[in-house]
mmCIF file as Biopython writes it, N, C-alpha, C and O atoms, coordinates in Angstrom:
data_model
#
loop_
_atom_site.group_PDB
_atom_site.id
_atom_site.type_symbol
_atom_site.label_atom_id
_atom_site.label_alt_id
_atom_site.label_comp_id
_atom_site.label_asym_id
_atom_site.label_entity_id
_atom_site.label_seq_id
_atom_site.pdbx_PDB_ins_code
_atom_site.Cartn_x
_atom_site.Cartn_y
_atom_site.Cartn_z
_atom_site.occupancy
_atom_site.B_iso_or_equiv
_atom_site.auth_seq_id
_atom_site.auth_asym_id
_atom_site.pdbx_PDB_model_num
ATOM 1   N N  . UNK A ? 1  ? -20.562 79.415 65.830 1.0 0.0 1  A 1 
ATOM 2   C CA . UNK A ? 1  ? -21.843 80.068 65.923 1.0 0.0 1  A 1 
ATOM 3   C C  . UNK A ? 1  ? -22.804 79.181 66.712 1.0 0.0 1  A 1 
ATOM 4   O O  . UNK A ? 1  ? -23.269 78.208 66.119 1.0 0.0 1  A 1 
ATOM 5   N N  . UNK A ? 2  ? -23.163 79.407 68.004 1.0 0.0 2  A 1 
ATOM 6   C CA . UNK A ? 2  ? -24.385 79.236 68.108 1.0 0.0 2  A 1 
ATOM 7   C C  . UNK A ? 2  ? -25.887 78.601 67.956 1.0 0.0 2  A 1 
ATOM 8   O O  . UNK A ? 2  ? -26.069 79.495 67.130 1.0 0.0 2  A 1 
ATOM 9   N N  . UNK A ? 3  ? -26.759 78.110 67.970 1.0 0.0 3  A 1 
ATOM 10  C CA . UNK A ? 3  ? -27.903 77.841 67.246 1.0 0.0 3  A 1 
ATOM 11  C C  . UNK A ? 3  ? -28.945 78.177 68.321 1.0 0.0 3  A 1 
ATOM 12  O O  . UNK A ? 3  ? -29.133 77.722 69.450 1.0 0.0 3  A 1 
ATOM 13  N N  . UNK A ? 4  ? -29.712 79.362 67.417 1.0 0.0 4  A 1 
ATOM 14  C CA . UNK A ? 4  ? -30.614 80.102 68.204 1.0 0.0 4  A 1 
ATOM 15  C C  . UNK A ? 4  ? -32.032 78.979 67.887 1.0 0.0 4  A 1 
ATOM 16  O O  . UNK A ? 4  ? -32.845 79.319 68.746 1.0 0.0 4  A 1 
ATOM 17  N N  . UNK A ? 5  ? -32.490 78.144 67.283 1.0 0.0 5  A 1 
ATOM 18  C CA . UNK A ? 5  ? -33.465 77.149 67.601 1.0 0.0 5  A 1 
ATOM 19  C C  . UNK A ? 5  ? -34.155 77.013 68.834 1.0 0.0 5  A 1 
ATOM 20  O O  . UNK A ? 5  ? -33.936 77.544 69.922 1.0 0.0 5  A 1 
ATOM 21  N N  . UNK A ? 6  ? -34.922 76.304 68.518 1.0 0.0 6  A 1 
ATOM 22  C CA . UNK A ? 6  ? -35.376 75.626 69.756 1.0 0.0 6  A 1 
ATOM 23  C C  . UNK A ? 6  ? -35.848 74.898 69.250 1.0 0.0 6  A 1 
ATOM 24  O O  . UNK A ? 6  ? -36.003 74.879 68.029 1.0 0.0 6  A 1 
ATOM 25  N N  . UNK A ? 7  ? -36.503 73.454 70.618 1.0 0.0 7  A 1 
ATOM 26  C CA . UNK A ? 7  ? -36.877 72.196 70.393 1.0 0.0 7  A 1 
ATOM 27  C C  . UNK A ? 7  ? -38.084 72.232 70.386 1.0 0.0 7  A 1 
ATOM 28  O O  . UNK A ? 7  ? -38.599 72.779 71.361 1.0 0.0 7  A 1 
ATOM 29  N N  . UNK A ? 8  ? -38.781 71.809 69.566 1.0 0.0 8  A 1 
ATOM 30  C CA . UNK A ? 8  ? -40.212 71.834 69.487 1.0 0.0 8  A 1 
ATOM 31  C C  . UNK A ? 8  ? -40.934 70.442 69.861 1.0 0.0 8  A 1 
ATOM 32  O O  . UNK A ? 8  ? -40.156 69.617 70.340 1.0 0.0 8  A 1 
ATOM 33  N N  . UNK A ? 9  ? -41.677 70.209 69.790 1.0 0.0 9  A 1 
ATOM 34  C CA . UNK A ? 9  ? -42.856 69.205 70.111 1.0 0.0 9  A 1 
ATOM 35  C C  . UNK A ? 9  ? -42.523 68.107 68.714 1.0 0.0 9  A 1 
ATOM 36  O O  . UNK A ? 9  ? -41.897 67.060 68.547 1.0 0.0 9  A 1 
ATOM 37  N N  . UNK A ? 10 ? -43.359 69.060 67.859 1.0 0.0 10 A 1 
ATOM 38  C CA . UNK A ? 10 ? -43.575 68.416 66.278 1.0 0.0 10 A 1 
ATOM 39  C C  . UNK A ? 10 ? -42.135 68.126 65.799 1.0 0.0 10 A 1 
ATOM 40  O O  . UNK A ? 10 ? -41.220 68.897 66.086 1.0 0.0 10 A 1 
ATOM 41  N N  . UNK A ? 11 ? -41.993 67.299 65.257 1.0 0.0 11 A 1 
ATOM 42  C CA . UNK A ? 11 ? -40.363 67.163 64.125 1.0 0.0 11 A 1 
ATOM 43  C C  . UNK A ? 11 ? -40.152 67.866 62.851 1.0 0.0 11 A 1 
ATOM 44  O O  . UNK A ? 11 ? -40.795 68.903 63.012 1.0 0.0 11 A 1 
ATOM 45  N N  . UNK A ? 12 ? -39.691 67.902 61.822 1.0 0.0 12 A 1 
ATOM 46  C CA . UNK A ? 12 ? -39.918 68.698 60.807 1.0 0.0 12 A 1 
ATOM 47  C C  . UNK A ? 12 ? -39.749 67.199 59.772 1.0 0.0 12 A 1 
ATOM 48  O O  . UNK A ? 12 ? -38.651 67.029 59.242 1.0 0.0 12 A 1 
ATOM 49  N N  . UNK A ? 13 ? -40.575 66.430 59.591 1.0 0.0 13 A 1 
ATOM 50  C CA . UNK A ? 13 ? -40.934 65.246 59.219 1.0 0.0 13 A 1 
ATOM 51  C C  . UNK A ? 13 ? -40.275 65.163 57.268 1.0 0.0 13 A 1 
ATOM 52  O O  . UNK A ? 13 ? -40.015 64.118 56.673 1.0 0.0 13 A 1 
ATOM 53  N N  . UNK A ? 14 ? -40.191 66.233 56.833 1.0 0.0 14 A 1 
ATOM 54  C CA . UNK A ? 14 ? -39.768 66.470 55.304 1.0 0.0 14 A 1 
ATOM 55  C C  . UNK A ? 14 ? -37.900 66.615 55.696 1.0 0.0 14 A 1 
ATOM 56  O O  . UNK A ? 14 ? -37.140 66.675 54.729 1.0 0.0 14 A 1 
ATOM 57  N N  . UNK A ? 15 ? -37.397 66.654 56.912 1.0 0.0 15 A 1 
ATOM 58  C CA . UNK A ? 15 ? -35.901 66.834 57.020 1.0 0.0 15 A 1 
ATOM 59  C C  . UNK A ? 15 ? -35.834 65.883 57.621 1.0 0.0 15 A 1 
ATOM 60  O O  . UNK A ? 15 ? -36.705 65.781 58.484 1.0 0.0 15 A 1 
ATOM 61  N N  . UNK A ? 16 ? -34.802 64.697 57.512 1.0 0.0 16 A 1 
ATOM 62  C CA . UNK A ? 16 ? -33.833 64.028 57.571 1.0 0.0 16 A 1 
ATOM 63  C C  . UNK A ? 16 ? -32.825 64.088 58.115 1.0 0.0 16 A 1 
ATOM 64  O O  . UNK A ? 16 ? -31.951 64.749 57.554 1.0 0.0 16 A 1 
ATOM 65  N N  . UNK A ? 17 ? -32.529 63.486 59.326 1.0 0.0 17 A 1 
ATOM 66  C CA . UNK A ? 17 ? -31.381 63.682 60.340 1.0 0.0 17 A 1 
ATOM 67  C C  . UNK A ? 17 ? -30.977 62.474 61.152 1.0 0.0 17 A 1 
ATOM 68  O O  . UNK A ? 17 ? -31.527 62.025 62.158 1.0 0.0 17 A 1 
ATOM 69  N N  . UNK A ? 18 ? -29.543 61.888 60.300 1.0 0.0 18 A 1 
ATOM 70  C CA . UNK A ? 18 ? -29.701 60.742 61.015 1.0 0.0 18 A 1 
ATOM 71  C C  . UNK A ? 18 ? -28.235 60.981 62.294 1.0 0.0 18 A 1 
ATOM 72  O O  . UNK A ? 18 ? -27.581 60.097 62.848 1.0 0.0 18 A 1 
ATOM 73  N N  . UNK A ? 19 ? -28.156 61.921 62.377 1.0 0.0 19 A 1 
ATOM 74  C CA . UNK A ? 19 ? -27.167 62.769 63.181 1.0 0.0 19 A 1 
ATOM 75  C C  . UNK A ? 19 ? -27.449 62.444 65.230 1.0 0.0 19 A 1 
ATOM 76  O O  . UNK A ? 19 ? -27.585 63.282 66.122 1.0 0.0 19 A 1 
ATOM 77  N N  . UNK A ? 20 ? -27.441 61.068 65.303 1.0 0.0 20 A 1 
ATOM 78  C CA . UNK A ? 20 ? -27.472 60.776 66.788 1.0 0.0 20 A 1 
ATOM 79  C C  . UNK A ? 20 ? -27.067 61.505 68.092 1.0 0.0 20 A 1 
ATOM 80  O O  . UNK A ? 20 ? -27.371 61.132 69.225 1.0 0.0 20 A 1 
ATOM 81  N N  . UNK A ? 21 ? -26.411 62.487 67.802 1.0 0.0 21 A 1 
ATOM 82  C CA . UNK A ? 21 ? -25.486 62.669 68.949 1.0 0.0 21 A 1 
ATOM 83  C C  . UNK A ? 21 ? -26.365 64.637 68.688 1.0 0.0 21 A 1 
ATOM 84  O O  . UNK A ? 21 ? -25.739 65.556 69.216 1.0 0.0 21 A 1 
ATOM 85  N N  . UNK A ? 22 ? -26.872 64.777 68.392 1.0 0.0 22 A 1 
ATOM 86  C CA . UNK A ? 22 ? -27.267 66.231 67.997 1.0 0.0 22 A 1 
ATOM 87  C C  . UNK A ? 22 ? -28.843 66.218 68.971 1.0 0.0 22 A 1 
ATOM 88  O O  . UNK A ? 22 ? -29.626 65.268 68.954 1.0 0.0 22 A 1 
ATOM 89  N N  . UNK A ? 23 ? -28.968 67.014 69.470 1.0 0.0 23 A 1 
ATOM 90  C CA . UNK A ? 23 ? -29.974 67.433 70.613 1.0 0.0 23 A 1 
ATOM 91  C C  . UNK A ? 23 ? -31.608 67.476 69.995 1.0 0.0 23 A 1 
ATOM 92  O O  . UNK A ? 23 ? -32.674 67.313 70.589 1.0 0.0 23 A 1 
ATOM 93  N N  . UNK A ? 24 ? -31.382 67.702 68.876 1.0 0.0 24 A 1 
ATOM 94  C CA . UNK A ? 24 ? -32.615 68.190 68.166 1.0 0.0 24 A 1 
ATOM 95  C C  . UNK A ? 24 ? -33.598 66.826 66.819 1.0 0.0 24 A 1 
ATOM 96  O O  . UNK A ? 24 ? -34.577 66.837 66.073 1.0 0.0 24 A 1 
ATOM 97  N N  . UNK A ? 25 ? -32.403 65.783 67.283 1.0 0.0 25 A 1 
ATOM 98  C CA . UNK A ? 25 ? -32.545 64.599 66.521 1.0 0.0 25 A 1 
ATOM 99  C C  . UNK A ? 25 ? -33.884 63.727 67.428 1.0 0.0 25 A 1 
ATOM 100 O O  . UNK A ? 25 ? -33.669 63.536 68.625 1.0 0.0 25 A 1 
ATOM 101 N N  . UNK A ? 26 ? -34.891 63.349 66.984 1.0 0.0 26 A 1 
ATOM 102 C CA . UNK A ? 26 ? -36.227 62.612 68.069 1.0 0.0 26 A 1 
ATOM 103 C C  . UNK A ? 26 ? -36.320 61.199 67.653 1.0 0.0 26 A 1 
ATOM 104 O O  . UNK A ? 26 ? -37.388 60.645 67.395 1.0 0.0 26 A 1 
ATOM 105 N N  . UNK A ? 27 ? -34.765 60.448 67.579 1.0 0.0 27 A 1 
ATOM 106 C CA . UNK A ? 27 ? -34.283 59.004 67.473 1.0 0.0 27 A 1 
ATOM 107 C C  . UNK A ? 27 ? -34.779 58.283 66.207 1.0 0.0 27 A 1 
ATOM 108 O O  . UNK A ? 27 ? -34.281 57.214 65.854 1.0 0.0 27 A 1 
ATOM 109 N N  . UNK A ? 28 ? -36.108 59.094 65.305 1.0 0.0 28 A 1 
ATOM 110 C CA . UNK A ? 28 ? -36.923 58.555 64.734 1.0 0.0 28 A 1 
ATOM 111 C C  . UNK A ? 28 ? -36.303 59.052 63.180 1.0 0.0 28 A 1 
ATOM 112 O O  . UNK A ? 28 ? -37.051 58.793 62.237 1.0 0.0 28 A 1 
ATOM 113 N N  . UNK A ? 29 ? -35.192 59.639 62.900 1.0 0.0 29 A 1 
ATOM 114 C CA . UNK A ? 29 ? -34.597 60.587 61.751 1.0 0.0 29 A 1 
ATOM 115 C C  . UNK A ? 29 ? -35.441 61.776 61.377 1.0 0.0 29 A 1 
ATOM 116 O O  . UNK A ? 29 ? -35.747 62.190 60.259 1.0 0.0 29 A 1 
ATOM 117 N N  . UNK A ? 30 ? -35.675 62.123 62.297 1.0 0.0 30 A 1 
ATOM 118 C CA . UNK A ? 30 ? -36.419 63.313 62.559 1.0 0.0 30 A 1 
ATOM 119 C C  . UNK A ? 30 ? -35.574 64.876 63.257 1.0 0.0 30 A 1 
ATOM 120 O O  . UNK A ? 30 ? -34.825 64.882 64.233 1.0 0.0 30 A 1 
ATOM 121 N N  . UNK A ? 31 ? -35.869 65.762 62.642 1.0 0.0 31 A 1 
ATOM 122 C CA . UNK A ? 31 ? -35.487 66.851 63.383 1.0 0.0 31 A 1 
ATOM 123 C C  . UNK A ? 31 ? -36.874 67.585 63.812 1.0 0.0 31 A 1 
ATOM 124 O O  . UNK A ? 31 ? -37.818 67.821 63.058 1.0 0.0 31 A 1 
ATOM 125 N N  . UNK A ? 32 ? -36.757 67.958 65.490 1.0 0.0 32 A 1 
ATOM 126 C CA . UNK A ? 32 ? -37.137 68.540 66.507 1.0 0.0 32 A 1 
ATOM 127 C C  . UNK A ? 32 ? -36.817 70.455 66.410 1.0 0.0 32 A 1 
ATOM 128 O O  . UNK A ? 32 ? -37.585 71.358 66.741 1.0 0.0 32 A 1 
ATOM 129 N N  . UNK A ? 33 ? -35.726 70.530 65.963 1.0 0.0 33 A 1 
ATOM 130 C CA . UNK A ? 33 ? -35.276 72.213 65.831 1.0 0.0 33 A 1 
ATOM 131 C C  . UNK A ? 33 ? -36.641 73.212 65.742 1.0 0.0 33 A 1 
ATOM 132 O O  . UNK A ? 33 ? -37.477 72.594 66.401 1.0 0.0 33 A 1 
ATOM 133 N N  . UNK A ? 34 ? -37.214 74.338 65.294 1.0 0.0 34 A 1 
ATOM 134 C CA . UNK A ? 34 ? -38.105 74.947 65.149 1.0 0.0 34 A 1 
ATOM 135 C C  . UNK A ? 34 ? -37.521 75.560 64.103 1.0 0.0 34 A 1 
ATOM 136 O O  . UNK A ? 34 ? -38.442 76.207 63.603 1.0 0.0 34 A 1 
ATOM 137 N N  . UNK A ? 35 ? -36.319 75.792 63.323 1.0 0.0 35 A 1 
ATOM 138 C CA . UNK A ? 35 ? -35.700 75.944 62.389 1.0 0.0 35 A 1 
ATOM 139 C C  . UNK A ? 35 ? -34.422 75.395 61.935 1.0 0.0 35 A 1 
ATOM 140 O O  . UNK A ? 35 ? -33.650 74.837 62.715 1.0 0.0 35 A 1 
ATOM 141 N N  . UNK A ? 36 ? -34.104 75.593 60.258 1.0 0.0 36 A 1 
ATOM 142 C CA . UNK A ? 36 ? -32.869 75.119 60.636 1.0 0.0 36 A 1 
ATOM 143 C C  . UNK A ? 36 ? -32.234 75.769 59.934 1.0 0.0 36 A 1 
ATOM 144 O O  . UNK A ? 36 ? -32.856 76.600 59.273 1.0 0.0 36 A 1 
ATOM 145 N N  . UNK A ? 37 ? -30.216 75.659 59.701 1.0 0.0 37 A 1 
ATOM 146 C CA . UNK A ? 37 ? -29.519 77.184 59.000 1.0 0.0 37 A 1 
ATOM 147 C C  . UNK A ? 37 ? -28.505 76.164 58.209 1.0 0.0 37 A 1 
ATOM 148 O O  . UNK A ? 37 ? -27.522 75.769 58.836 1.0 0.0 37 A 1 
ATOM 149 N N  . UNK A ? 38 ? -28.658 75.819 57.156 1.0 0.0 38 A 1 
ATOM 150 C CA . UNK A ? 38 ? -27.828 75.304 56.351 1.0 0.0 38 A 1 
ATOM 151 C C  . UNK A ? 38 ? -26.463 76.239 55.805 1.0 0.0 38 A 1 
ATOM 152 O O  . UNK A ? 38 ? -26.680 77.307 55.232 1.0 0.0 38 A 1 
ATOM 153 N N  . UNK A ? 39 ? -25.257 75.824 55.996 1.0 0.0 39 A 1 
ATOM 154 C CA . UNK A ? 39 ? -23.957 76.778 55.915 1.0 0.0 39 A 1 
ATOM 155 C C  . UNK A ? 39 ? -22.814 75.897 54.446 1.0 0.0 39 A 1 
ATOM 156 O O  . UNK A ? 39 ? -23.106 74.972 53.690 1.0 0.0 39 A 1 
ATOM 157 N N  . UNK A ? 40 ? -21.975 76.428 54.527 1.0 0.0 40 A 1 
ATOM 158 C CA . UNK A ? 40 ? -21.544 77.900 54.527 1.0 0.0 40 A 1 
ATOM 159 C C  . UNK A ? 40 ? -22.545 78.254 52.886 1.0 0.0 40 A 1 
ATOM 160 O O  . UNK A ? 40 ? -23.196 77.594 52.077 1.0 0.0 40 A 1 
ATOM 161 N N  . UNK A ? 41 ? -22.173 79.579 53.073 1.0 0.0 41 A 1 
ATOM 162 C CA . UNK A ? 41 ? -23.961 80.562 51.208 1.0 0.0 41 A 1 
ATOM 163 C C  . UNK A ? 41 ? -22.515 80.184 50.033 1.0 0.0 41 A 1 
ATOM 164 O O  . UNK A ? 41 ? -22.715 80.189 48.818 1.0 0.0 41 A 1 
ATOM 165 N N  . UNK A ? 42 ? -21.558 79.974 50.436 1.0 0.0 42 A 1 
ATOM 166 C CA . UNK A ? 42 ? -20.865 79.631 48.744 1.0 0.0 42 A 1 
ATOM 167 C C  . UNK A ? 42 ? -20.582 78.336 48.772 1.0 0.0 42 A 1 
ATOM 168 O O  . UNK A ? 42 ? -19.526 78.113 48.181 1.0 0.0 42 A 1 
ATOM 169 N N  . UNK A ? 43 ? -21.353 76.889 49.446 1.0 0.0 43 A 1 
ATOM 170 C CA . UNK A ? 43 ? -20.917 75.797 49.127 1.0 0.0 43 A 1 
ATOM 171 C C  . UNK A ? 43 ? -21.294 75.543 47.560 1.0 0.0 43 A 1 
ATOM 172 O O  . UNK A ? 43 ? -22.189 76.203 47.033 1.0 0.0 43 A 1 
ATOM 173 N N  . UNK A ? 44 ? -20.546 74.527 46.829 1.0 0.0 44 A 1 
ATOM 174 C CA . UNK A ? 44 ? -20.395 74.161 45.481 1.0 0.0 44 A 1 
ATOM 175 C C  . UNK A ? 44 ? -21.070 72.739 45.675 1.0 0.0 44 A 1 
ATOM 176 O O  . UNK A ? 44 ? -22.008 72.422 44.942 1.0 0.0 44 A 1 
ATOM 177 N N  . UNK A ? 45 ? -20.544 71.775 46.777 1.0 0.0 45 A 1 
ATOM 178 C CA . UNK A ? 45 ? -20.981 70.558 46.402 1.0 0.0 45 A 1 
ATOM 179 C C  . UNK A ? 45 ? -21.664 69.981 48.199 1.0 0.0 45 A 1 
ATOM 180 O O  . UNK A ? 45 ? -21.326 70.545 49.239 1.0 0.0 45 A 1 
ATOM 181 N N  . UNK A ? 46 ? -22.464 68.992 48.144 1.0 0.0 46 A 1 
ATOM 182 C CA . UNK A ? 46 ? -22.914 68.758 49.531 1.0 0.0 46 A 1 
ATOM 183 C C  . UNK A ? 46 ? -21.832 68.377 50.534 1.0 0.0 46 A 1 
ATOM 184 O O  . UNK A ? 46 ? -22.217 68.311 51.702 1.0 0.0 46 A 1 
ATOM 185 N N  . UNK A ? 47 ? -20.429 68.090 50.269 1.0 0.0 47 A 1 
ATOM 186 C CA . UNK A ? 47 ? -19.160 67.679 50.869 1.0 0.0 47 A 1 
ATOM 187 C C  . UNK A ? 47 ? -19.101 69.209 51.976 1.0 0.0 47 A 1 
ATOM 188 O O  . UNK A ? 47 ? -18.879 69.208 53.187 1.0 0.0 47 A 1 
ATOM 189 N N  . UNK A ? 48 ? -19.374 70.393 51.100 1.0 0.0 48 A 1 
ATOM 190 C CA . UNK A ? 48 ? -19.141 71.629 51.997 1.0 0.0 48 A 1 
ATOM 191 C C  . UNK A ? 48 ? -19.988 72.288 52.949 1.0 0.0 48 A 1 
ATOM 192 O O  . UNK A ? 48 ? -19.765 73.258 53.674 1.0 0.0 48 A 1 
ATOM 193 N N  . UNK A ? 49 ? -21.416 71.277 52.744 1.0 0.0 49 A 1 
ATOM 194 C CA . UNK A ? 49 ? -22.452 71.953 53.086 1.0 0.0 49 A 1 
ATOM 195 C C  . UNK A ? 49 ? -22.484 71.527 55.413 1.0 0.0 49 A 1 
ATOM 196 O O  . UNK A ? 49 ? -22.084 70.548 56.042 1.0 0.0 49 A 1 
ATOM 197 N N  . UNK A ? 50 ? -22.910 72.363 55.706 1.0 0.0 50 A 1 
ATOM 198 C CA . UNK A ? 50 ? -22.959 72.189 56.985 1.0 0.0 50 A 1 
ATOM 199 C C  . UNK A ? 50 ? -24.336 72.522 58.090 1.0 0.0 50 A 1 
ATOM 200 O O  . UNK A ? 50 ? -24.578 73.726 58.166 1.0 0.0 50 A 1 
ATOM 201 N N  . UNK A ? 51 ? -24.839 72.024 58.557 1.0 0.0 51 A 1 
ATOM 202 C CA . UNK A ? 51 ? -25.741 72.412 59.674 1.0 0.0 51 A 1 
ATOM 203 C C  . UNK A ? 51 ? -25.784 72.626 60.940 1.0 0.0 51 A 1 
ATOM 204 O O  . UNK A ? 51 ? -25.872 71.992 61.992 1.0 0.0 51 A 1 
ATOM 205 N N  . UNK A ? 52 ? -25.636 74.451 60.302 1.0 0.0 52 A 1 
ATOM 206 C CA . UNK A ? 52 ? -25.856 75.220 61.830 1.0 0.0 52 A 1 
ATOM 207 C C  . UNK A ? 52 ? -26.210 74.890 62.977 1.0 0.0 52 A 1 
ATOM 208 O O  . UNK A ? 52 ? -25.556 75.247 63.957 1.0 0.0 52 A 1 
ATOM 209 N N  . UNK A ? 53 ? -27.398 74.086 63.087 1.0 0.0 53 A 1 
ATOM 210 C CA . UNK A ? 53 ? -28.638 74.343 64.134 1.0 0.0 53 A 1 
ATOM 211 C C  . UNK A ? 53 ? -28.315 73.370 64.939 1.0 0.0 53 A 1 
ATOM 212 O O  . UNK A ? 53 ? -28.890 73.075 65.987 1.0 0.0 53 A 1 
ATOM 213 N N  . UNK A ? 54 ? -27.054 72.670 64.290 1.0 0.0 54 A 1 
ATOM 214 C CA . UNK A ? 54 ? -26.758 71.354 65.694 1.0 0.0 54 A 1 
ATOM 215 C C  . UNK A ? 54 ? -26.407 71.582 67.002 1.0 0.0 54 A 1 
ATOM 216 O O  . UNK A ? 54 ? -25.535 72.386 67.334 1.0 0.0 54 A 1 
ATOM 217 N N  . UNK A ? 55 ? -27.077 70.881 67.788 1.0 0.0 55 A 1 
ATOM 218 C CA . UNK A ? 55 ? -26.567 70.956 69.389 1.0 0.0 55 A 1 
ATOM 219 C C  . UNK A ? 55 ? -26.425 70.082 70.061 1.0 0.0 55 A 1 
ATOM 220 O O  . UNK A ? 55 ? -27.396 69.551 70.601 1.0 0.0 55 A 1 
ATOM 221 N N  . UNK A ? 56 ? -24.784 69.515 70.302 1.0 0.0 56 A 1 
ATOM 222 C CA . UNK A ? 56 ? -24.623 68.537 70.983 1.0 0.0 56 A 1 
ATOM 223 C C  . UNK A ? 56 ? -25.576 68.079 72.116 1.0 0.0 56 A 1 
ATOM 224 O O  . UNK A ? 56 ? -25.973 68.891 72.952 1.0 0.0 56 A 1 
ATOM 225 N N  . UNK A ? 57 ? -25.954 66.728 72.141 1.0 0.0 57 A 1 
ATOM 226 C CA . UNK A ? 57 ? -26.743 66.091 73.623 1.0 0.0 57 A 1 
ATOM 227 C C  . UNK A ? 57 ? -26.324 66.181 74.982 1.0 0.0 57 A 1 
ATOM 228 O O  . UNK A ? 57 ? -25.314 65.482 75.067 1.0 0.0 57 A 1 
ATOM 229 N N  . UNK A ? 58 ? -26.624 66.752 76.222 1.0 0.0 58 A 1 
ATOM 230 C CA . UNK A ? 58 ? -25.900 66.572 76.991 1.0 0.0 58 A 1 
ATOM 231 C C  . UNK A ? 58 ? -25.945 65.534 77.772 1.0 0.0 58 A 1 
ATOM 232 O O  . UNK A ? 58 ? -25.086 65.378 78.640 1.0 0.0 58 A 1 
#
């Protein structure tokens, strides 16, 4: 899937992203996204949990 996001200006300063290599990361553990889509709706434990909204750096 996709990630229909976009990069914004502001970071989303309450989310945490120490995910380097992801487009939307602003070096500072900050996410840039304008939203974000936490996956898969039947995870049980954070091992399953995944984020959509990543986009490799080019």
């Amino acid at each position: 899937m996709e990630s229909r996001a976009q990069r914004q200006e502001d970071s989303i300063t309450r989310v945490k992203c120490v995910v380097d290599t992801c487009e939307f990361n602003d070096e500072r553990n900050h996410c840039l996204a304008s939203s974000i889509e936490i996956q898969p709706p039947n995870a049980s434990d954070t091992e399953e949990t995944d984020c959509a909204t990543f986009r490799p750096k080019h």
